[in-house]
VOTI-322908 format. One line per field, with one value per residue (C-alpha): residue in one letter; y, z, x; residue number from 1. Coordinates in steps of 0.1 Angstrom, whole numbers, plus 5000, padded with zeros to 4 digits. Example, Ala and Ser with C-alpha at 12.3 -4.5 7.8 and 13.67 -1.06 7.14 Angstrom:
<rs>
vonu: c(a,s) $
Y: c(4955,4989) $
Z: c(5078,5071) $
X: c(5123,5137) $
zado: c(1,2) $
</rs>
This chain:
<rs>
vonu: c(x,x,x,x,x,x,x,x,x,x,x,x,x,x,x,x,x,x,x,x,x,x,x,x,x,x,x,x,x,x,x,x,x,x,x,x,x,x,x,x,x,x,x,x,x,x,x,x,x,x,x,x,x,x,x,x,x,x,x,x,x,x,x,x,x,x,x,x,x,x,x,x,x,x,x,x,x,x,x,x,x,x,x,x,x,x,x,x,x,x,x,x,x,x,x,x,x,x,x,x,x,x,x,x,x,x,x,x,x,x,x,x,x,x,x,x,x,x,x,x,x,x,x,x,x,x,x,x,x,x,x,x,x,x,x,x,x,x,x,x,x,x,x,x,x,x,x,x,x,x,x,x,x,x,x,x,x,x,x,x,x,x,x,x,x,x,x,x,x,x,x,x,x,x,x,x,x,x,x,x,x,x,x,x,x,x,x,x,x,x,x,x,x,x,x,x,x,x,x,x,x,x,x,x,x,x,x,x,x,x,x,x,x,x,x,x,x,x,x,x,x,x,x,x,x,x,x,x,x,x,x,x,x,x,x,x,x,x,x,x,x,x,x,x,x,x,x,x,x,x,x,x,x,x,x,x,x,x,x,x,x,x,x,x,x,x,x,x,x,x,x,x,x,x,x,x,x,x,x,x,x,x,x,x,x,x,x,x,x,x,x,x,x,x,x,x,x,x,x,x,x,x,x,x,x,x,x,x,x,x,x,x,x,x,x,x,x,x,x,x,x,x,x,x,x,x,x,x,x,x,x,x,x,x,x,x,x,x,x,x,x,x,x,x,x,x,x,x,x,x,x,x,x,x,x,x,x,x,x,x,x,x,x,x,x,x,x,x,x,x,x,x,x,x,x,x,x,x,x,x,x,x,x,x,x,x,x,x,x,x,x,x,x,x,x,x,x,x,x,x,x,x,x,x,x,x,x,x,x,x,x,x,x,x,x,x,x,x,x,x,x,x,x,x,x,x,x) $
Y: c(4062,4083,4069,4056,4034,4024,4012,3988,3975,3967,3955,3933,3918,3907,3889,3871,3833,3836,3863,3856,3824,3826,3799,3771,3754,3793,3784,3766,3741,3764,3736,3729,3742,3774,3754,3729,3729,3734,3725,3759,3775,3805,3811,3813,3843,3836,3864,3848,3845,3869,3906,3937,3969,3999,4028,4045,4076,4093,4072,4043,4027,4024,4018,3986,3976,3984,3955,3932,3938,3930,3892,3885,3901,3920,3953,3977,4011,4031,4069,4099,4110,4145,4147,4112,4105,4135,4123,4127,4163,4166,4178,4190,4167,4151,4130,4135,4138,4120,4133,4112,4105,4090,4065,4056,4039,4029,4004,3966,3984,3974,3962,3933,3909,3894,3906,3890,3921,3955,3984,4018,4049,4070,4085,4059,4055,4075,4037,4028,4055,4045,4009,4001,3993,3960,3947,3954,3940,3904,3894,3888,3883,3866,3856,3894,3908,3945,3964,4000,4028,4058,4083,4077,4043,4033,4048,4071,4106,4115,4092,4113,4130,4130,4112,4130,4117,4151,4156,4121,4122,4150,4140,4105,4112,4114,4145,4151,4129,4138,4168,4180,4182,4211,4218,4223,4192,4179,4162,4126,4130,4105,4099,4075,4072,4065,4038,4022,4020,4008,3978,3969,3966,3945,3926,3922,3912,3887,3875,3877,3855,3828,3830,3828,3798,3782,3794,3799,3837,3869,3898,3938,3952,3985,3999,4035,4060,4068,4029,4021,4053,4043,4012,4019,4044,4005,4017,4046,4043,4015,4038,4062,4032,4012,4042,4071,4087,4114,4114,4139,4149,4133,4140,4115,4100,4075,4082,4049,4039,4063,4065,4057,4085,4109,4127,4155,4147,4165,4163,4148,4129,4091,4071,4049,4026,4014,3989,3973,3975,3957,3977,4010,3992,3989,4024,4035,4012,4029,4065,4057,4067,4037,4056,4060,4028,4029,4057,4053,4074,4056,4015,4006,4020,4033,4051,4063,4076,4095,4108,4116,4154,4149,4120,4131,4160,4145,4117,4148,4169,4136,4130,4160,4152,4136,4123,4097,4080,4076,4066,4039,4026,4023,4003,3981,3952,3958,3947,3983,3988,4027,4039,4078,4095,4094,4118,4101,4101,4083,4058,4047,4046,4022,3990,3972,3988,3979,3944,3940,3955,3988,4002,3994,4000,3998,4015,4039,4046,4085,4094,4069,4053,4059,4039,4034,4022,3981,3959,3954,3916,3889,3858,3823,3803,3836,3869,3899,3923,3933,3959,3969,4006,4025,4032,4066,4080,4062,4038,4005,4020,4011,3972,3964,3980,3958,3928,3927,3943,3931,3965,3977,4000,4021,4022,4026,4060,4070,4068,4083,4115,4125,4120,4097,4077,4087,4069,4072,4059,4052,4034) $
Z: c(1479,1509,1543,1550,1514,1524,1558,1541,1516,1544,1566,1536,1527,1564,1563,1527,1528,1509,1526,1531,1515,1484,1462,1473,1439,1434,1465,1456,1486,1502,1511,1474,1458,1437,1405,1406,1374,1375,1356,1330,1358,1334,1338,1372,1406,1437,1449,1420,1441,1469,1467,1488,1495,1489,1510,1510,1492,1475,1477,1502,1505,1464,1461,1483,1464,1431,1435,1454,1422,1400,1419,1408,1437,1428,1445,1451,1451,1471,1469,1480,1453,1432,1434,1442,1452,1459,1435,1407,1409,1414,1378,1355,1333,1329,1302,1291,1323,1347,1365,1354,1388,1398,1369,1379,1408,1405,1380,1385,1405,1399,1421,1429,1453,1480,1502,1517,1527,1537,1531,1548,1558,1579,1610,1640,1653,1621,1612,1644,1653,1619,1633,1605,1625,1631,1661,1653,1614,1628,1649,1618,1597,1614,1588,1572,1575,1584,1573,1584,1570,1590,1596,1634,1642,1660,1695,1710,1715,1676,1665,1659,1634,1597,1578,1547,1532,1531,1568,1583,1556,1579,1614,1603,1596,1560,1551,1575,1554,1518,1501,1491,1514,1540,1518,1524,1532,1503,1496,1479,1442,1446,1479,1494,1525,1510,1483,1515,1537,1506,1502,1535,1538,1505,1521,1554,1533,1520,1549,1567,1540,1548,1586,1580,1556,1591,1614,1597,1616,1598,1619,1626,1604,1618,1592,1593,1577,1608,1614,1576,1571,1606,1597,1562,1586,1584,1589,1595,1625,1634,1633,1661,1680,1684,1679,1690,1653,1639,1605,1578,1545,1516,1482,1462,1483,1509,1543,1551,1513,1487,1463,1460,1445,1413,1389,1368,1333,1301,1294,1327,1353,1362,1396,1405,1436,1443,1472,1483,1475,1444,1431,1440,1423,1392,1392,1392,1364,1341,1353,1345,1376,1387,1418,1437,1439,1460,1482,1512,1522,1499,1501,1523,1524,1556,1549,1516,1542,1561,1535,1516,1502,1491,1469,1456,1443,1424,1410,1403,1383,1360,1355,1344,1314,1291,1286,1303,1274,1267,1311,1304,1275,1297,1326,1305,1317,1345,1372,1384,1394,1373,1358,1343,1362,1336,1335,1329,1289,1291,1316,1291,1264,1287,1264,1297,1312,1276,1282,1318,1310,1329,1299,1304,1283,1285,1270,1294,1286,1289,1283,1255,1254,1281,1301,1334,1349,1346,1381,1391,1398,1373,1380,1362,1367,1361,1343,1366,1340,1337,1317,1335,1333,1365,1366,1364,1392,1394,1366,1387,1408,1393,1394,1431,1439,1415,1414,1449,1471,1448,1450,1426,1398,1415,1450,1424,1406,1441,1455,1425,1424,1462,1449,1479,1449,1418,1382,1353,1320,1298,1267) $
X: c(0592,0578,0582,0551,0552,0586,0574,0550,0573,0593,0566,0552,0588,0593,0560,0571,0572,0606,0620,0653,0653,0681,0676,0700,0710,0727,0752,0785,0795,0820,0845,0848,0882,0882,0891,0864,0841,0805,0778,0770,0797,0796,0760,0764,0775,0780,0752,0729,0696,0703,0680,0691,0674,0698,0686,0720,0726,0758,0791,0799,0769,0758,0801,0792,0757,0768,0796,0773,0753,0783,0787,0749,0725,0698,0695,0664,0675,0650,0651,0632,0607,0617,0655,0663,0696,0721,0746,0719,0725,0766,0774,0786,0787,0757,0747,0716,0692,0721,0748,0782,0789,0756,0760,0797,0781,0743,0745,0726,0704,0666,0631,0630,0603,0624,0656,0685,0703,0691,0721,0714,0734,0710,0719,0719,0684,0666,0653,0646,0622,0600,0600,0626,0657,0675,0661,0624,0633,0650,0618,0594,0635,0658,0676,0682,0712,0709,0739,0743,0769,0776,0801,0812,0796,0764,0776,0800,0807,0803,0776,0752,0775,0765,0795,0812,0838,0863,0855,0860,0893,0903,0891,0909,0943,0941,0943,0971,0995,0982,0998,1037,1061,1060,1032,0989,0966,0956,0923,0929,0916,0889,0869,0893,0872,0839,0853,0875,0841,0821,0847,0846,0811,0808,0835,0811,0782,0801,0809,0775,0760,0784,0778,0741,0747,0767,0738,0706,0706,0713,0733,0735,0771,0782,0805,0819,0837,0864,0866,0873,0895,0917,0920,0933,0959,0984,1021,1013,0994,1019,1045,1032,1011,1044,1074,1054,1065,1039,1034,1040,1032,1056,1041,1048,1073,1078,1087,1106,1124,1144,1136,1108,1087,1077,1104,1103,1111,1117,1076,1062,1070,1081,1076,1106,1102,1136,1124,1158,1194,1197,1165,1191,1217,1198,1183,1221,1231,1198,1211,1244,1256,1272,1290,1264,1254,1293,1292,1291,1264,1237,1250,1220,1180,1188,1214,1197,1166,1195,1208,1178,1175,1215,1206,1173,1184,1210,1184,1159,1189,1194,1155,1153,1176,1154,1118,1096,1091,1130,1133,1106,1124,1156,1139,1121,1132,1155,1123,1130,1090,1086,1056,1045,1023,0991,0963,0929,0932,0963,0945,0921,0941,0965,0961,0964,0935,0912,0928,0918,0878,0877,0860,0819,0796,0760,0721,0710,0671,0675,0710,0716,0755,0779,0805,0817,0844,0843,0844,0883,0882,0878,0866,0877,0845,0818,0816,0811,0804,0772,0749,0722,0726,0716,0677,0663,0640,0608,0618,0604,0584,0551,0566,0575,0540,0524,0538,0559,0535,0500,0487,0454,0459,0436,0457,0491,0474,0465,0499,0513,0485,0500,0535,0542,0561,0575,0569,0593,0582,0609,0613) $
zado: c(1,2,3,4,5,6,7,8,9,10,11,12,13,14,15,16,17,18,19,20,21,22,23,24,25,26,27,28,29,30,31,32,33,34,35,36,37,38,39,40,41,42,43,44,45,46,47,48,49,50,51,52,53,54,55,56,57,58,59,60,61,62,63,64,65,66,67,68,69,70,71,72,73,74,75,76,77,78,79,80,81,82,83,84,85,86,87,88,89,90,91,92,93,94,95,96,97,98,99,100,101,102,103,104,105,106,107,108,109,110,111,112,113,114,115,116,117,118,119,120,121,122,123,124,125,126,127,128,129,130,131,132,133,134,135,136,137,138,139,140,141,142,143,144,145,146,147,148,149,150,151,152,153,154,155,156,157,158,159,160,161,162,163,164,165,166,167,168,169,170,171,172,173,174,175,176,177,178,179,180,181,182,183,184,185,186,187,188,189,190,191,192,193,194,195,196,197,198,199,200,201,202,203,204,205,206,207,208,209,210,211,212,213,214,215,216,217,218,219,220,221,222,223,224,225,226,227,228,229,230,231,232,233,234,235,236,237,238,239,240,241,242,243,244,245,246,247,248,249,250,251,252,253,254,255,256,257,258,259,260,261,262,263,264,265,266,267,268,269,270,271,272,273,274,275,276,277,278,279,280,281,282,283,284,285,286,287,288,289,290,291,292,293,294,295,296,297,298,299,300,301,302,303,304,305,306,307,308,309,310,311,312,313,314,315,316,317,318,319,320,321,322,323,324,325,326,327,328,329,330,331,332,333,334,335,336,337,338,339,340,341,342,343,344,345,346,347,348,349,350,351,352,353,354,355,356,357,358,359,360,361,362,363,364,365,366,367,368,369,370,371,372,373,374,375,376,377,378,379,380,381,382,383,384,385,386,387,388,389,390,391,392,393,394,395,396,397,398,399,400,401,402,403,404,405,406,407,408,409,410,411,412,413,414,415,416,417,418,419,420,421,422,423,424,425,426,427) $
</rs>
């Protein structure tokens, strides 16, 4: 939608009777226990009855609605007309007209006629200066809750920055400690700092829905890339905040426990996280090397940090003796945490990962079958999963105009002949 159509959509939601107004026989009583049964409990979410306008683009922000979508709300996806969201176009692959990436995150994502929560990750003030930011929404809303997503935060010295995940990673500290030893700053394989800010602003919806339930008021939520990323900094940042100890790069290894890291094997490679003594002990016992578990030099964690290039390269040298299969078969069962280092077919042919759902499935109407990763929490009283495939440009637009905003056909073809919307018809 342009920015003028937008601006009434807005305009006309605010003014809505049930604006706001989730339908109450949706909310559980929060002081009831988690185990308490419900009347058709399957049938029902938590978010069941709560609408939000998505206006954010690329990662963090449709990370955060996708999963509000997954816990029952229904979420308007608002993008610019042509291109549509940036994601749309980060391929290859595709399949069929979609980028895989934008359907790894957009799906439960449809019009709807009322909103609860408004998600956006312009730059501070963009909303404001089209008469669409927080304070001018809560006079005719006050029960919305306005959450924005940014790169720096509302104010400050960076603020007006525009937030990307690989450069807040490396303003943040992220970077810094990702990558081999004495080795280049690596880039996480995923974009740790969007997914980490999208969590913690589903998280903050969450929790804004249950302060307005307590007040009747909905709120402003400044989440930010830097803020969720610094955060996510824990012992790290602990260590130099409390010890004044800069950080470094470790690979696959920890800075603070050996071992507890990645070895080569015969045909790959094995993590072994030997946490505390008896974890060494054990590790010895598998390796056959009973003596170390002795020496001197390696009887406590400390001293095994102290000593730590001396011991891992013996540990490496007797890795390297046979296959990960044939290491995994040996710590079966000794609670020695171990696990291979998997590339992504070997993830989804993890029975485990078939058994806990993180295979979706669903119809797209343009690019036919295809599957996404499956929502990482279960639930014992409601089913999460859902199949609403993510929507292709335009594919509602025609609806919310119609039946939301009670527009004439005539005013629809009009809008539609200036391409200030876009319409999609698909089967």
């Amino acid at each position: 939608m342009s920015g003028n159509v937008l601006i009434r959509v807005l305009s006309y939601l605010s003014r809505t009777s049930q604006f706001l107004q989730p339908s109450k026989t949706n909310y559980v009583n929060i002081r009831r226990p988690f185990t308490a049964k419900l009347q058709d409990a399957g049938q029902i979410r938590p978010l069941d009855g709560v609408t939000v306008l998505d206006l954010t683009r690329v990662l963090a922000g449709p990370f955060a609605t996708m999963i509000l979508g997954d816990l029952g709300a229904e979420v308007i996806k608002v993008e610019r007309p042509g291109p549509g969201d940036d994601t749309r176009a980060w391929g290859p692959p595709f399949v069929g007209e979609e980028s895989a990436y934008f359907l790894s995150v957009n799906r439960n994502k449809k019009l709807a006629k009322v909103c609860d929560v408004l998600v956006e990750n312009y730059l501070p003030g963009k909303l404001s200066e089209m008469g669409l930011g927080y304070e001018e929404l809560c006079e005719e809303a006050p029960r919305l809750i306005y959450c924005s997503i940014t790169g720096y935060g509302q104010t400050g010295p960076e603020s007006h920055k525009p937030g990307y995940d690989s450069i807040v990673s490396a303003v943040s500290g992220m970077m810094h400690i990702t990558g081999p030893e004495d080795g280049d700053p690596v880039r996480p394989g995923v974009a740790m700092t969007d997914l980490a800010t999208g969590l913690y602003t589903q998280g903050a919806v969450m929790a804004a829905l249950l302060q307005r339930q307590k007040t009747g008021r909905g709120l402003h939520i400044d989440c930010n890339l830097l803020s969720s990323q610094v955060a996510c900094l824990t012992h790290i940042a602990a260590n130099y905040l409390n010890a004044g100890l800069e950080a470094r790069r470790w690979g696959t290894a920890h800075g603070s426990i050996v071992p507890y890291q990645g070895f080569k094997t015969k045909d790959g490679y094995l993590v072994v996280a030997a946490g505390n003594d008896q974890q060494f002990m054990k590790v010895c016992k598998v390796l056959s090397m009973n003596g170390l578990a002795d020496s001197p030099k390696y009887k406590s964690n400390q001293l095994r940090v102290q000593h730590r290039e001396e011991l891992l390269q013996i540990l490496s040298e007797r890795f390297m003796e046979d296959t990960t299969g044939e290491w995994l078969r040996r710590f079966e069962g000794t609670g020695v945490p171990c696990g291979p280092i998997n590339n992504i077919q070997q993830v989804f042919s993890n029975p485990q990962v078939a058994h806990n759902g993180l295979i979706l499935e669903m119809d797209h109407p343009t690019s036919g079958r295809i599957a996404v990763p499956g929502p990482a929490v279960r639930f014992s009283s409601f089913e999460s999963r859902s199949t609403d495939p993510p929507p292709v440009i335009g594919q509602h637009t025609v609806q919310v105009l119609r039946d939301t905003l009670g527009y004439s056909d005539d005013v629809i073809s009009q809008l539609l002949a200036s391409r200030a919307v876009t319409q999609n018809k698909v089967q």
